[in-house]
N, C-alpha and C positions, 0 to 999 in steps of 0.2 A: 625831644620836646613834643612830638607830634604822635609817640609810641600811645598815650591813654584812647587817641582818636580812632587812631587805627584799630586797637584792640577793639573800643566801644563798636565799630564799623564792622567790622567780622563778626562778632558778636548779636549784633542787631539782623546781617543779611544769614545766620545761621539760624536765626528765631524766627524772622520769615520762611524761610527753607522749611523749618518745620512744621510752621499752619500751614503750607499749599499740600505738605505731603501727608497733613494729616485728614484733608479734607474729605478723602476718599479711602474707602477701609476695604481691605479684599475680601471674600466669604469663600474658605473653601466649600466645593461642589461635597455633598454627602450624598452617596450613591444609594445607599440601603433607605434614602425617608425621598430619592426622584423617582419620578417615573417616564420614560417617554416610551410611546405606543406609538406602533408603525401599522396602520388598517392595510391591506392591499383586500382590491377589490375583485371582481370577476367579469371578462366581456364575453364575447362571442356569440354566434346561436344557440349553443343551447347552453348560455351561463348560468338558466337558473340549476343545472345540475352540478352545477360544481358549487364552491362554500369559499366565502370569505377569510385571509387568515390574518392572525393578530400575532404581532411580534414585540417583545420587549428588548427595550436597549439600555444596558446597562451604560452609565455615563459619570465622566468624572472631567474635572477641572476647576477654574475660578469665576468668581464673579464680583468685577469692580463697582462697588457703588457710590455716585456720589452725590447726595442730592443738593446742593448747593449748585451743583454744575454737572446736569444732567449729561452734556454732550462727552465728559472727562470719562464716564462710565465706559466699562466693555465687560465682555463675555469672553472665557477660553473654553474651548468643551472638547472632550474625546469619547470615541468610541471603538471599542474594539469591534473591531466587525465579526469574530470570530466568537463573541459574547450574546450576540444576537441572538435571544433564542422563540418561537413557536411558543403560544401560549397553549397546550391541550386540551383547555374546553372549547368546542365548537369542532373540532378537528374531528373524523373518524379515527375509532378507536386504532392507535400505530401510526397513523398519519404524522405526525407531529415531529418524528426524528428524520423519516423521509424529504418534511418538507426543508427541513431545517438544513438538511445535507445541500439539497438544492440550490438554496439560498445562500450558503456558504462556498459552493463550489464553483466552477469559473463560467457558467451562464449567468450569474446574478453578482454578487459582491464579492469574488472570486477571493478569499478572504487570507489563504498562501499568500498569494501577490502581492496586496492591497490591505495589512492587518486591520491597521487605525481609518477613522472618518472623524475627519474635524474642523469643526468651527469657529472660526474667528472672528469676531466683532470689527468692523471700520469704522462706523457711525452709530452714533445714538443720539433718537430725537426723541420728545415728549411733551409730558405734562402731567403735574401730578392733581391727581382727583382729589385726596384728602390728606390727613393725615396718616404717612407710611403708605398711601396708596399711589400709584404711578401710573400711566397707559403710554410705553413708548414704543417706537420702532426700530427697529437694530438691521442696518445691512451688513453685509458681513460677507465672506468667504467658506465656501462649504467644499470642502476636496472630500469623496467621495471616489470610487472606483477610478481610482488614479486621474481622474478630472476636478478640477477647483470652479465653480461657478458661482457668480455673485447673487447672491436670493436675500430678499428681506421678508421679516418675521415684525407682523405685531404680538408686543406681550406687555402683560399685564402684573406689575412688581408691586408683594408687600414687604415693607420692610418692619420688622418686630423684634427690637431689642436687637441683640446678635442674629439673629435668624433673617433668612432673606427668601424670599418664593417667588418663581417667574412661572408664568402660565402662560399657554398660546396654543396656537394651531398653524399648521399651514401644509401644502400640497406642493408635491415634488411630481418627479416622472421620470421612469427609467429611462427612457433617452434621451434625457437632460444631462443622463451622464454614461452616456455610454452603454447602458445595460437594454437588454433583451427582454420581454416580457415575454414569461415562459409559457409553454401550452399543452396540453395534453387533447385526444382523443382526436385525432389529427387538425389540429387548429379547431373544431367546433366550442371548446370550453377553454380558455387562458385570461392568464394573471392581467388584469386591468394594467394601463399605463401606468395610470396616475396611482399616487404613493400619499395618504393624509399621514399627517403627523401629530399628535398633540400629547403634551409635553406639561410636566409639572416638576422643576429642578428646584430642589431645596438645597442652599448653602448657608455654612452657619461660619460665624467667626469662631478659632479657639480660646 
């Protein structure tokens, strides 16, 4: 006697099931339209002889959006560390593999050991500016050189159709994780601390 209810009652909490999990849509990360730029800078006495270098990191994973409930949102991101590469304008002519060797070997992101660097979202906070425009902030989890420390990023999200773009900046430091900043010319010219980042990751739905 009581089988129509039942049914109607599974029925109904399966149709909710479905609006909370459609709320939010995932964007896979398309690596060939992100970009994220790693500036390292120069200290020492005589830094104005040495040159700044520009790295690109190639990066892949998802990004949950949801704007009805900004906070259900997260970010997944990887990086192979061993993708990392030296961008050759600004470099002296040959420089660019050398530095790159560096960078990849076990003074810097020792990159044998240590392949992947990645990101995870814990929190997301916000507020959106317009329509498809967003300004939130994501702390999150960043393991890097076999250390995980907790850093927050503000970014700046449009959402367009299936297409999704996050934009940001923000400044790290190699011995926030462990790393050496390298030097040449006996200590008078070496790699700054601090490490800018700024980042433009496009994810599109399929």
């Amino acid at each position: 006697m009581r089988t129509p209810f039942v049914v109607a009652s599974v029925l109904l909490a399966l149709g909710s099931a479905t609006v909370v999990g459609a709320a939010g849509a995932t964007y896979p990360v398309v690596e060939s339209k992100s970009a994220v730029r790693i500036h390292v800078g120069k200290s020492g006495a005589f830094s104005f002889a040495g040159h700044k270098h520009e790295v690109l990191a190639p990066v892949s994973g998802t990004v949950t959006a949801d704007p009805a409930n900004l906070e259900a949102s997260s970010v997944d991101l990887t990086f192979a560390s061993g993708r990392l590469h030296v961008i050759p304008e600004g470099e002296p002519s040959g420089d660019a593999p050398k530095v790159e060797e560096v960078m990849h070997g076990p003074q810097v992101l020792d990159a044998a050991r240590f392949p992947e660097i990645h990101f995870r979202s814990k929190k997301v906070t916000g507020r959106a500016l317009s329509a498809g425009g967003y300004e939130l902030t994501l702390v999150g989890e960043l393991s890097l050189h076999g250390m995980t420390q907790e850093i927050t990023l503000p970014v700046k999200v449009t959402l367009d159709g299936r297409s999704l773009t996050a934009s940001g900046k923000t400044v790290l430091r190699h011995d926030q994780f462990g790393m050496k900043p390298v030097s040449a010319g006996g200590g008078t010219v070496k790699v700054d601390n601090e490490i800018r980042v700024d980042f433009d990751v496009v994810a599109e739905q399929r």
